[in-house]
RODO-273507 format. One record per residue (C-alpha): residue in three letters; x, y, z; residue number from 1. Coordinates in steps of 0.25 Angstrom, whole numbers, plus 5000, padded with zeros to 4 digits. Example, Ala and Ser with C-alpha at 12.3 -4.5 7.8 and 13.67 -1.06 7.14 Angstrom:
ala / 5049 / 4982 / 5031 / 1
ser / 5055 / 4996 / 5029 / 2
END
This chain:
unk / 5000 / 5000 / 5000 / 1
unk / 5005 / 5013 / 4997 / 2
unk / 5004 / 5023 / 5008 / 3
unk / 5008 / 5036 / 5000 / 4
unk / 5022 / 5038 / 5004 / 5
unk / 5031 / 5045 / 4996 / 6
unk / 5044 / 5036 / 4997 / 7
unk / 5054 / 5044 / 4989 / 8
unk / 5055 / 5053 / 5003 / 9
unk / 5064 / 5051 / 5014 / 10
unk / 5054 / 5042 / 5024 / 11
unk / 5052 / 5046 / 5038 / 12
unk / 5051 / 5034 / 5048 / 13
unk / 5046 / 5038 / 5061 / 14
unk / 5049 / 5031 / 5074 / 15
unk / 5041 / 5032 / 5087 / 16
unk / 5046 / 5024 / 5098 / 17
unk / 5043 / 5025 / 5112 / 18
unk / 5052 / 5031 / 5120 / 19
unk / 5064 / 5025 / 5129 / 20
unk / 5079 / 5020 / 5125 / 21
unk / 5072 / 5005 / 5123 / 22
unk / 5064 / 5011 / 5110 / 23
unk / 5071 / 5023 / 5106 / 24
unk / 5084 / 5016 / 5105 / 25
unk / 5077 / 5006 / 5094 / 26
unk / 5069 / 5012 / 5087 / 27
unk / 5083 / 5025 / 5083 / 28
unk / 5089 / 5010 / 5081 / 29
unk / 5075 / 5008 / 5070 / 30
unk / 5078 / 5023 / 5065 / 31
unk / 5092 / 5022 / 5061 / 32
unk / 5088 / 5009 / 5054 / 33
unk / 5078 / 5019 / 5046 / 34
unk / 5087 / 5030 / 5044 / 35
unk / 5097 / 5019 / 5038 / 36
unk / 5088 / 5015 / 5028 / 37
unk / 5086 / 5030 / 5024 / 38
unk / 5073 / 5033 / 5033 / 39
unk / 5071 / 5047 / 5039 / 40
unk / 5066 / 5043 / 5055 / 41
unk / 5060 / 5050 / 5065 / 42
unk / 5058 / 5045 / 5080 / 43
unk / 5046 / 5051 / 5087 / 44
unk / 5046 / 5052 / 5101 / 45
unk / 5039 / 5058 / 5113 / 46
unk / 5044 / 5066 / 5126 / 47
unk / 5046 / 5056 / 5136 / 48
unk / 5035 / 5058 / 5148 / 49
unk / 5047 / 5057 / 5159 / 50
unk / 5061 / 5062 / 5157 / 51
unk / 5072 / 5053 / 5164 / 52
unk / 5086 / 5052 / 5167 / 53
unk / 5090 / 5038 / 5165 / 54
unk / 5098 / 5034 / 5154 / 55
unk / 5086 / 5033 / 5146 / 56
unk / 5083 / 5047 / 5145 / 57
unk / 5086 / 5056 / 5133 / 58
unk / 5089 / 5042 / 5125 / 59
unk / 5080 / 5049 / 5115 / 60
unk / 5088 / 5060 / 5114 / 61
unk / 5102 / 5055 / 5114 / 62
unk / 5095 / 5045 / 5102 / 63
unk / 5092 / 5059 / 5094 / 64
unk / 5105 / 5065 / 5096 / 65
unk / 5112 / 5054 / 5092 / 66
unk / 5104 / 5050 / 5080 / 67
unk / 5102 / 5063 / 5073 / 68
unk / 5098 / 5056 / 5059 / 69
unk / 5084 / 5053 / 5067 / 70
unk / 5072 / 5062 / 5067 / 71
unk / 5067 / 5062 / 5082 / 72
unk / 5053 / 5068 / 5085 / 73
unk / 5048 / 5070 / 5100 / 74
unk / 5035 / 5072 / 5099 / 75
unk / 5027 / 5084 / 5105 / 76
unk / 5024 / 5082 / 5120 / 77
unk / 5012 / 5078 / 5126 / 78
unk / 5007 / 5080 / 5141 / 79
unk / 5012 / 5065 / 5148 / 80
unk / 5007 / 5058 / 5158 / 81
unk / 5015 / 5057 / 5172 / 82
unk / 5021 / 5043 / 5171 / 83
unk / 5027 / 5044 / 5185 / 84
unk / 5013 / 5046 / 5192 / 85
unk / 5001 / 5040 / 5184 / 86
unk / 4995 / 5027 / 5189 / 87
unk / 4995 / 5021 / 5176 / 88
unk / 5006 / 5015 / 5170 / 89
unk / 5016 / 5022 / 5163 / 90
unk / 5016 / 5014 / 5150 / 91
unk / 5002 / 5016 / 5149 / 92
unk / 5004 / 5032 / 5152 / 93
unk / 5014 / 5030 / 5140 / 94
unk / 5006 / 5025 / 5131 / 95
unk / 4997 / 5035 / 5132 / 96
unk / 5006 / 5046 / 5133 / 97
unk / 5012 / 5039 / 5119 / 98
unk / 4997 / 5038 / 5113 / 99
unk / 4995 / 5053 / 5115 / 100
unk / 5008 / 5056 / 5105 / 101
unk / 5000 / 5050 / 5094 / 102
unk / 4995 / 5064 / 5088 / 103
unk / 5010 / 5068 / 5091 / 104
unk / 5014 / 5058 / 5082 / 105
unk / 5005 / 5060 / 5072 / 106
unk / 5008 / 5074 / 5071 / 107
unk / 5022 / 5070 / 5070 / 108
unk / 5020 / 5059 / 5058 / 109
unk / 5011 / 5069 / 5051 / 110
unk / 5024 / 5079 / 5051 / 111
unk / 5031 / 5070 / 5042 / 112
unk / 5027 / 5070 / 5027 / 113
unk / 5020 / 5056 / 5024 / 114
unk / 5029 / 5054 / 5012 / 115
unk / 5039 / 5054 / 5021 / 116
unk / 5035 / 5045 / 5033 / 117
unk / 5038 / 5032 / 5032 / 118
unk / 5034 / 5025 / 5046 / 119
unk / 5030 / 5024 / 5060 / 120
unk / 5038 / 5015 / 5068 / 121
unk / 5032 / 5016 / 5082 / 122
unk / 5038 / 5009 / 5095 / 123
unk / 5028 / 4998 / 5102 / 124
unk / 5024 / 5006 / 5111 / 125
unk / 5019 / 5016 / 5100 / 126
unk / 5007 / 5009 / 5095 / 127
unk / 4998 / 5019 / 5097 / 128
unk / 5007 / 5027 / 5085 / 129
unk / 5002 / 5016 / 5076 / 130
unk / 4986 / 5026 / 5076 / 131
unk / 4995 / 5037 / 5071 / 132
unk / 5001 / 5030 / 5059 / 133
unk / 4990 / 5024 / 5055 / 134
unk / 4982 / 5036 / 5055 / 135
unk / 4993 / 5042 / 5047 / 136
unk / 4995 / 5031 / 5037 / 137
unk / 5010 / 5029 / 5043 / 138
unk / 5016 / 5016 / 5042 / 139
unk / 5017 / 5011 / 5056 / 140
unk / 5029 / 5001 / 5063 / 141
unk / 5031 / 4996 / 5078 / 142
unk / 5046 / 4996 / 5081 / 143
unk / 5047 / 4984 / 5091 / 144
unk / 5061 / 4986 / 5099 / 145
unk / 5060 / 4974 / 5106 / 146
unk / 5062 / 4959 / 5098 / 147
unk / 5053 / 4951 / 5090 / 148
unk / 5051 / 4940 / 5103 / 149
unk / 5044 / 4952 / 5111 / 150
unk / 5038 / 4957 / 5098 / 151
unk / 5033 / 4943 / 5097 / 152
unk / 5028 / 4941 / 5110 / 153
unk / 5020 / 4956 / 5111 / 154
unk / 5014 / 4952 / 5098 / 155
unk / 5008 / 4939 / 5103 / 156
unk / 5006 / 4943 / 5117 / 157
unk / 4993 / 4952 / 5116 / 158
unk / 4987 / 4937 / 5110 / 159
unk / 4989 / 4930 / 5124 / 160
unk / 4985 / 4939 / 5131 / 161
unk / 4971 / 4942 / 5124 / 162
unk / 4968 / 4928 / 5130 / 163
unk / 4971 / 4931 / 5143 / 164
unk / 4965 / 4936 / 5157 / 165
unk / 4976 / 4939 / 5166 / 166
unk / 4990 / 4943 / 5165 / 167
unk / 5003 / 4935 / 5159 / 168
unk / 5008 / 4939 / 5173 / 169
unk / 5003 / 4925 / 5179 / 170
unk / 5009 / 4918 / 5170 / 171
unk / 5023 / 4921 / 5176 / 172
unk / 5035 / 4915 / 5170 / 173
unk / 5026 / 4906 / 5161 / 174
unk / 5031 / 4905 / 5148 / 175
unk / 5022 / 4909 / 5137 / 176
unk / 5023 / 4905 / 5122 / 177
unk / 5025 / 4916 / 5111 / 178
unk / 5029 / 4914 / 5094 / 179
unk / 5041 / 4917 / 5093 / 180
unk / 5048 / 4918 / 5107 / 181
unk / 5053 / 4910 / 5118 / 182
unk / 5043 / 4905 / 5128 / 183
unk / 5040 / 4918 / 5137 / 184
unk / 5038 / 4919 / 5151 / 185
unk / 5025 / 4927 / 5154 / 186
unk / 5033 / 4934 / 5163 / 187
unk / 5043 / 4941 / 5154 / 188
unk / 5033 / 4947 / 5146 / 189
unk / 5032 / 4962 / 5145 / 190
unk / 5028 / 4966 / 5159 / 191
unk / 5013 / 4974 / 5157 / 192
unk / 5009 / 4964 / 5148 / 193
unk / 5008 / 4951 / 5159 / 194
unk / 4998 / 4961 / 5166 / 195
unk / 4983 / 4957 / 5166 / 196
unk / 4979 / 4961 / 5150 / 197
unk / 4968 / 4970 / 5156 / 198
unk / 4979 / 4977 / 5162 / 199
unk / 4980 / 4991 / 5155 / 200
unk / 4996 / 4991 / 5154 / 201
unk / 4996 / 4977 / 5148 / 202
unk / 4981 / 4980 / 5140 / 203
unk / 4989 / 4992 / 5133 / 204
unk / 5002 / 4985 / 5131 / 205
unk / 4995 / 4974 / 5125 / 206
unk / 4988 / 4984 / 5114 / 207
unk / 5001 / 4989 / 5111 / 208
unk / 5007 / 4974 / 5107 / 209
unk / 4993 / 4970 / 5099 / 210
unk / 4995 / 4984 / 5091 / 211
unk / 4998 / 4980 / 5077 / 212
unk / 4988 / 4986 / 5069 / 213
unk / 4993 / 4997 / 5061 / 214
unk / 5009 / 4993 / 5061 / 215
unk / 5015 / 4989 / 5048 / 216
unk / 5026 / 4980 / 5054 / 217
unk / 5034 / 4980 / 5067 / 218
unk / 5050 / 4983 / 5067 / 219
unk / 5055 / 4975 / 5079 / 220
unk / 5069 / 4975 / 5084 / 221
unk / 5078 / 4964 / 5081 / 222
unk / 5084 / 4955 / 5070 / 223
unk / 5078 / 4943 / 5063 / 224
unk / 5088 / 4933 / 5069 / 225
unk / 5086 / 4936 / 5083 / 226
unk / 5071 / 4934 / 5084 / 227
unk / 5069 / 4926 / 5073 / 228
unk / 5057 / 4917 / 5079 / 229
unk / 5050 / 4932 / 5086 / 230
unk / 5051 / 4938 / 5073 / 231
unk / 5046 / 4924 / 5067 / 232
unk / 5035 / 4925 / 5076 / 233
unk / 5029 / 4939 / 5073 / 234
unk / 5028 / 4935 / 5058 / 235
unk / 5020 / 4923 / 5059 / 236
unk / 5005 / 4925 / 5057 / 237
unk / 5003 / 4916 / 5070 / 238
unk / 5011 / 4924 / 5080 / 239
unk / 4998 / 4932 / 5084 / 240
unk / 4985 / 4924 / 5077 / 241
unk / 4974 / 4933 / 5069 / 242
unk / 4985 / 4945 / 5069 / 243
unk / 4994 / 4948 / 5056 / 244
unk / 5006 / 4954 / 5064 / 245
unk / 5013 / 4965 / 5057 / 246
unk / 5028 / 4963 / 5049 / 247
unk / 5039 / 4963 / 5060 / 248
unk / 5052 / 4966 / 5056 / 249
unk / 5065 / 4962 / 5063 / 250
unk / 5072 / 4975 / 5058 / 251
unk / 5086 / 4975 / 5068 / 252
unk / 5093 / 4974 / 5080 / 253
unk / 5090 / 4989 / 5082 / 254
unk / 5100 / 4993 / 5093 / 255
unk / 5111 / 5005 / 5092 / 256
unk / 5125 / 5003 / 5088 / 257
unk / 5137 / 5001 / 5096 / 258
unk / 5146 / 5013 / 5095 / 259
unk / 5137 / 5026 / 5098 / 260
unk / 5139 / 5026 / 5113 / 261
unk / 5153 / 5025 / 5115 / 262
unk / 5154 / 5040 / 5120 / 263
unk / 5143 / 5038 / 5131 / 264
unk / 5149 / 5028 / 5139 / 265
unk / 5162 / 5024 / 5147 / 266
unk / 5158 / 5010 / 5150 / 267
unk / 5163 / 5008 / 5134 / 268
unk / 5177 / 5011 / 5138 / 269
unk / 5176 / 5003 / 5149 / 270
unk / 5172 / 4989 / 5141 / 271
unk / 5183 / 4992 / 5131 / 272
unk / 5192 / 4988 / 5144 / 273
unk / 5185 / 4976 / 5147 / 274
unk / 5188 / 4963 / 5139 / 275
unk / 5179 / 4955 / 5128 / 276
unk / 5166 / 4951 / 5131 / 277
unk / 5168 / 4951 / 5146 / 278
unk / 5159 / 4963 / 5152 / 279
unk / 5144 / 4961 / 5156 / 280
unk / 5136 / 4972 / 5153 / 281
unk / 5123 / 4977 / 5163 / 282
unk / 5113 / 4985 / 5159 / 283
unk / 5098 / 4984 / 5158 / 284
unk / 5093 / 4994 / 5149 / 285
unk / 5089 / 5008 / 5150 / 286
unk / 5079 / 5007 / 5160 / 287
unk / 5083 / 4994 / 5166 / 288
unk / 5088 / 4996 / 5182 / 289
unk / 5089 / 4985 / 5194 / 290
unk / 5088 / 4988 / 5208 / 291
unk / 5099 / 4989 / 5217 / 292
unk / 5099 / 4974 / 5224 / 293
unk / 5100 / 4969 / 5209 / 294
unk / 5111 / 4978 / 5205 / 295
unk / 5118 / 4972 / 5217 / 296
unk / 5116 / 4958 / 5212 / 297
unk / 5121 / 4963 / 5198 / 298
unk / 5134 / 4970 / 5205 / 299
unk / 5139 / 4958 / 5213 / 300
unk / 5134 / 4948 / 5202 / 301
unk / 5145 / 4956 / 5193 / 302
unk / 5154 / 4958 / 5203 / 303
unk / 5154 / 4943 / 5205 / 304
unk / 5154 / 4939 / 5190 / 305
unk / 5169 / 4945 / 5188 / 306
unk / 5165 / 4950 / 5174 / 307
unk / 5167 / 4963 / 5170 / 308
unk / 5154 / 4972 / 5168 / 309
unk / 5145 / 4983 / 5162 / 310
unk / 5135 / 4988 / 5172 / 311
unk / 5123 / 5000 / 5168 / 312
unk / 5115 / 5002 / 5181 / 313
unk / 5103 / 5010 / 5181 / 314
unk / 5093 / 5013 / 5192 / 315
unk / 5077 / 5018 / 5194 / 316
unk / 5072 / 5028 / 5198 / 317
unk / 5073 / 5027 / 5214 / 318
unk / 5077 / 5014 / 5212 / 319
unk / 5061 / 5010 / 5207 / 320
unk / 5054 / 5002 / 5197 / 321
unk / 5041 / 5007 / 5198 / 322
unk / 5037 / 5011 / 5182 / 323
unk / 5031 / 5022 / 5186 / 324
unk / 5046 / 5026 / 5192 / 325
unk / 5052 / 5023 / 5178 / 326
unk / 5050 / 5038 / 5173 / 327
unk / 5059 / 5042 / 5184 / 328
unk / 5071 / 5050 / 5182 / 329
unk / 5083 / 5039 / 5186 / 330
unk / 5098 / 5043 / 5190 / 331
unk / 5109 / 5038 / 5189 / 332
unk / 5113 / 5024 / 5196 / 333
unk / 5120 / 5026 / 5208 / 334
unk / 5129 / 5015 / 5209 / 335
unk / 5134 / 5017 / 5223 / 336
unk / 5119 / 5014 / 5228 / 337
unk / 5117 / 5003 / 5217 / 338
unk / 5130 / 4994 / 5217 / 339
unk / 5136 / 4986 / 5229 / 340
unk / 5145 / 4993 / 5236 / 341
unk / 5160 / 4991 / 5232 / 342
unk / 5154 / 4985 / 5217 / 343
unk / 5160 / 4996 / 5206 / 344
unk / 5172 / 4996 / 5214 / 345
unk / 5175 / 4979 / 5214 / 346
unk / 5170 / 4978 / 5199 / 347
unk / 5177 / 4991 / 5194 / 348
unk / 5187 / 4983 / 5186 / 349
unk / 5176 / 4976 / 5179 / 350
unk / 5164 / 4981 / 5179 / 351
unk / 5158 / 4996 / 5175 / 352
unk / 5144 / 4999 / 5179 / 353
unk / 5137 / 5012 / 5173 / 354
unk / 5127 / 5022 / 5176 / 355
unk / 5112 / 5020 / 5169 / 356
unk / 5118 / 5019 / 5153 / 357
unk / 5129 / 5012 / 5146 / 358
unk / 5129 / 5011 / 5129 / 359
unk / 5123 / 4999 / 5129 / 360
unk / 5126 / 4994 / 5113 / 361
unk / 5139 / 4999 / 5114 / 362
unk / 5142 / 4990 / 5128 / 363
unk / 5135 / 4977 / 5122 / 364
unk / 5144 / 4979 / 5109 / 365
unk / 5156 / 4982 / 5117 / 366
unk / 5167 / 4970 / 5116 / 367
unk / 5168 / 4969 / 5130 / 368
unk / 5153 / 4966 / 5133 / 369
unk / 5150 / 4950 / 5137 / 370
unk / 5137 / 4949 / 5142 / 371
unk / 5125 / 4959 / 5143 / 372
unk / 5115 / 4959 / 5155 / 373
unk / 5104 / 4965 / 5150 / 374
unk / 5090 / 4968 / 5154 / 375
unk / 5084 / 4962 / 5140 / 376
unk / 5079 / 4976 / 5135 / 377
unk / 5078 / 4972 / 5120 / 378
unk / 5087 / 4983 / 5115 / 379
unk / 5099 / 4978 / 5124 / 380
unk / 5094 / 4963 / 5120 / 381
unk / 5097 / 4968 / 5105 / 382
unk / 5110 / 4977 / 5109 / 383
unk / 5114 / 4962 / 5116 / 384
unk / 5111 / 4956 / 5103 / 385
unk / 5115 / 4964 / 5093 / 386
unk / 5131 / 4964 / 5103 / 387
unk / 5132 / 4952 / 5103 / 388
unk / 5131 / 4950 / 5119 / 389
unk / 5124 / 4940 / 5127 / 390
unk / 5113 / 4944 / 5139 / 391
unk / 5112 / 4941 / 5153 / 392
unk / 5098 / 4945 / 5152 / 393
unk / 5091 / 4953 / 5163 / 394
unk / 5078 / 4957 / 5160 / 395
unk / 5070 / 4967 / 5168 / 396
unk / 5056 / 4970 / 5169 / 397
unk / 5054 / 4980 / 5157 / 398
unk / 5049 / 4978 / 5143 / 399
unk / 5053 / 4965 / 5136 / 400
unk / 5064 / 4962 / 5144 / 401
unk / 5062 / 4947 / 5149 / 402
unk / 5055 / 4944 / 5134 / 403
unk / 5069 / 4948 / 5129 / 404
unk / 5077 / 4941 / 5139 / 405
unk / 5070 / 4926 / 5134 / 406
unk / 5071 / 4931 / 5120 / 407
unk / 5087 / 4932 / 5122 / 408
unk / 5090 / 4920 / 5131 / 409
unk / 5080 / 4910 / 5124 / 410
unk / 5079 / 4915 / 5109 / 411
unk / 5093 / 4923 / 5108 / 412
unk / 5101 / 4914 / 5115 / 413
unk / 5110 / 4927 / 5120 / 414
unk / 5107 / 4928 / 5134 / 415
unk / 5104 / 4923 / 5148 / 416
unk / 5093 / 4926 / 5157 / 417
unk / 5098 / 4932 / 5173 / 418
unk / 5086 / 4923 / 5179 / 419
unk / 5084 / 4932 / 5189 / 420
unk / 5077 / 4941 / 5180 / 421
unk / 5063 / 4933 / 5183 / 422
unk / 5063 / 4937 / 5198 / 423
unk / 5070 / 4951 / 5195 / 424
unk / 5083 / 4949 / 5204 / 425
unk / 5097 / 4943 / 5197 / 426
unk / 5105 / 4938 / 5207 / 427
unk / 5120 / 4942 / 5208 / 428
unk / 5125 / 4929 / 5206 / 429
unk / 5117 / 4925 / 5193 / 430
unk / 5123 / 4938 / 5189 / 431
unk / 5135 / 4934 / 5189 / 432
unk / 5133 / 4920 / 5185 / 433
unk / 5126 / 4924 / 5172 / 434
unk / 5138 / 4935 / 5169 / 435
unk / 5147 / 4924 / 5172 / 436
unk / 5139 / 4914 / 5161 / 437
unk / 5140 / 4923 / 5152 / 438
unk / 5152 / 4929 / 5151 / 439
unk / 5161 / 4914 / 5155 / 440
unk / 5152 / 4905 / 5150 / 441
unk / 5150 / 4896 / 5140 / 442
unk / 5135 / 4899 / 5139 / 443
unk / 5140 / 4914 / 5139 / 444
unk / 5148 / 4909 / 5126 / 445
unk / 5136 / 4905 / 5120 / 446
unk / 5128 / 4918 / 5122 / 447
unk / 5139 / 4926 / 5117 / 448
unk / 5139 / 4916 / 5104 / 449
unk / 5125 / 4918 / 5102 / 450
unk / 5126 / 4933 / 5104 / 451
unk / 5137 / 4936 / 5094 / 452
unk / 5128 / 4927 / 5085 / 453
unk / 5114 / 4935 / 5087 / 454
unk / 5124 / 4949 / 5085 / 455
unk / 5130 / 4944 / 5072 / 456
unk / 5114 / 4941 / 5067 / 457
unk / 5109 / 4955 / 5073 / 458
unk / 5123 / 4959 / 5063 / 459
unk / 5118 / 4952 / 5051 / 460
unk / 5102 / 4957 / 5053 / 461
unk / 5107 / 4971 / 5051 / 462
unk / 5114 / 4969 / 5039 / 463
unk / 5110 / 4972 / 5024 / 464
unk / 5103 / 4961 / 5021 / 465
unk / 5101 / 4958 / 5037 / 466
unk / 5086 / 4953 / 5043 / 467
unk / 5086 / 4966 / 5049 / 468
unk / 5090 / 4976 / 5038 / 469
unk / 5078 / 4965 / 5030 / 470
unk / 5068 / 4967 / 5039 / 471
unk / 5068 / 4984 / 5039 / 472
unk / 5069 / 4983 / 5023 / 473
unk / 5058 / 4976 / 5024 / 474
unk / 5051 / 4983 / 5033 / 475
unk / 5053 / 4998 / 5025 / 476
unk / 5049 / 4991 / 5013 / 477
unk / 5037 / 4986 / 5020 / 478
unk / 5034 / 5000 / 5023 / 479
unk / 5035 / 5004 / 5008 / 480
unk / 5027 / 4993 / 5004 / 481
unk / 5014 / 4999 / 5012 / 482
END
């Protein structure tokens, strides 16, 4: 079908992610991939309802600065709601705050020449966008972050669930069976959607999945070779019974490349001393922080192990939990208060721990790096990857993280669990026993095979004539083809 678009103009792509380091980061990774194949991009954003001091804050304009060659759009303000005192949840206050840019953005889209916009690629979270473009006549794409195994399991989820009169919550650790994915415990799902389904957080997070109507296709973050049975999954007509699922295409590893950080960090210096594949690295993402008892653990489990090691220690605000605390501004970590005493002064000739940041691509790329603890974010899961660096994975609470954590031990093959995820607490000797494992033994051997095998295929997908550059060609030719 042709949908009137001039294309001997330069095309506008326009990219509308939520905001945060875990979807910013991706979706300037997505835009360069556009710029490169001669696409102008802009990335829409709005005002974020709480300004923070963690190292989270003013990602967005560092990623402006540093990537002039992308358009970024803020869009005007509107009046937000007070996140820190409302009763209800502060997703749901998001979402409705994020529903009530929609004449924002429409006024936005309608600023740029219809000959010359090509796209809408919104962030999951964006669904309600997809009224926008389609009242518009804008071709309109999700961006998916995460991998194909979540992507599978959120797309077939809202099905059980329909049948369903309580929550997945009873179900505990019991192992439920997806297309494409390992069995899954109940328990590691997405955390609002175990809730009752008449629960309002899970009611609306459950609308967001089922959203498909009005999206052309669904770009999702990772390389053919690394999720083949997911991807496998979300093209068969079975995967959700009566539904035609839109195209998916498994366009990258989309993470940033080593090399760009250098000037921001010491710690880099600091591994050029160390030898080969001998450093463990810490750190569990950019909102991921432990309480003190745990970082005692971790401190005399590293002080024990005798290996050398890379530490990032973040804390909360007040040292809490609470979401509604999560909009709190955070200082800096005071290691003093944290640490046991005497710890940075017995591990000094070993061991480096650092304040809230480190450049994480550039760490995992880094010779020295052996072993990456890691809290099974999917951006870090990729950066591990895409490195060549097996995981001691440690997931938390948030997002995805213990979906991720099977996905790597049980279909990737590049990591081990810390079993003490599932009651919360890691005890100081399974740390160091699984440092030790990894870094001395002969199962550690054969994560590190398989890791260097995964980064030579995550190499390959990327090249011309890669699965990767494949799937994007496809995808813009798709867009043609309308």
């Amino acid at each position: 079908m042709d949908n009137g678009v001039n294309r001997s103009v330069k095309q506008v792509v326009v990219l509308y992610p939520v905001g945060g380091v875990e979807h910013v980061g991706p979706m300037t990774q997505l835009a360069k991939v556009f710029l490169d194949h001669g696409y102008d991009v802009t990335m829409v954003l709005i005002e974020p309802p709480i300004k923070s001091t963690d190292s989270g804050a003013g990602f967005s304009e560092r990623v402006a600065a540093s990537n002039p060659s992308i358009n970024f759009h803020v869009l005007p303000p509107i009046p937000t709601p007070d996140l820190a005192t409302s009763p209800k949840h502060s997703f749901l206050l998001l979402l409705e705050l994020m529903r009530q840019y929609n004449g924002e953005l429409e006024s936005f889209l309608c600023s740029i020449p219809r000959a010359r916009l090509h796209s809408l690629v919104i962030d999951l979270f964006r669904t309600h966008a997809i009224d926008v473009a389609a009242k518009l006549g804008v071709p309109v794409y999700k961006f998916f972050a995460s991998g194909a195994g979540t992507l599978a399991v959120f797309t077939q989820l809202p099905a059980l669930l329909a049948g369903r009169r309580t929550g997945l919550k009873e179900l505990g650790d019991t192992p439920l069976e997806f297309l494409g994915v390992p069995p899954m415990p109940a328990s590691h799902l997405v955390k609002p959607l175990l809730e009752d389904p008449e629960d309002e957080l899970c009611g609306a997070m459950m609308k967001i999945l089922k959203r498909n109507a009005g999206t052309r296709g669904v770009l999702v973050n990772t390389f053919e070779s690394l999720e083949s049975r997911a991807l496998r999954a979300l093209r068969d007509s079975q995967c959700v019974p009566g539904q035609v699922l839109p195209p998916v295409y498994a366009i990258e590893p989309l993470i940033g490349k080593a090399g760009t950080d250098k000037a921001w960090h010491e710690c880099l210096a600091w591994l050029d001393a160390q030898p080969e594949r001998s450093v463990v690295f810490l750190c569990w993402g950019s909102k991921g922080v432990l309480p003190k008892q745990q970082l005692e653990e971790i401190a005399a489990g590293l002080e024990n192990s005798g290996h050398r090691f890379l530490w990032v220690v973040r804390t909360t605000p007040a040292g809490s939990d609470d979401p509604k605390r999560y909009w709190e501004r955070r200082g800096e970590a005071d290691l003093d208060a944290l640490l046991p005493a005497g710890f940075s002064e017995r591990t000094k000739d070993r061991g480096l721990v650092i304040k809230s940041w480190a450049p994480q691509v550039d760490v995992l790329n880094h010779p020295a790096t052996g072993a990456f603890v890691t809290h099974c974010g999917w951006n870090s899961t990729l950066e591990a990857v895409a490195a060549g660096v097996p995981m001691l994975c440690w997931p938390l609470a948030a997002a995805e993280q213990k979906m991720n954590k099977v996905f790597v031990t049980d279909d990737m093959g590049v990591g081990m669990e810390m079993e003490g995820y599932r009651e919360g607490f890691i005890t100081a000797e399974e740390i160091e026993a699984k440092v030790r494992l990894v870094l001395e033994c002969e199962e550690g051997r054969k994560l590190w095979e398989r890791a260097i095998e995964l980064k030579k295929e995550a190499g390959e997908a990327l090249e011309d004539g890669g699965l990767s550059r494949a799937a994007f060609l496809q995808f813009l030719s798709d867009v043609e083809n309308l």
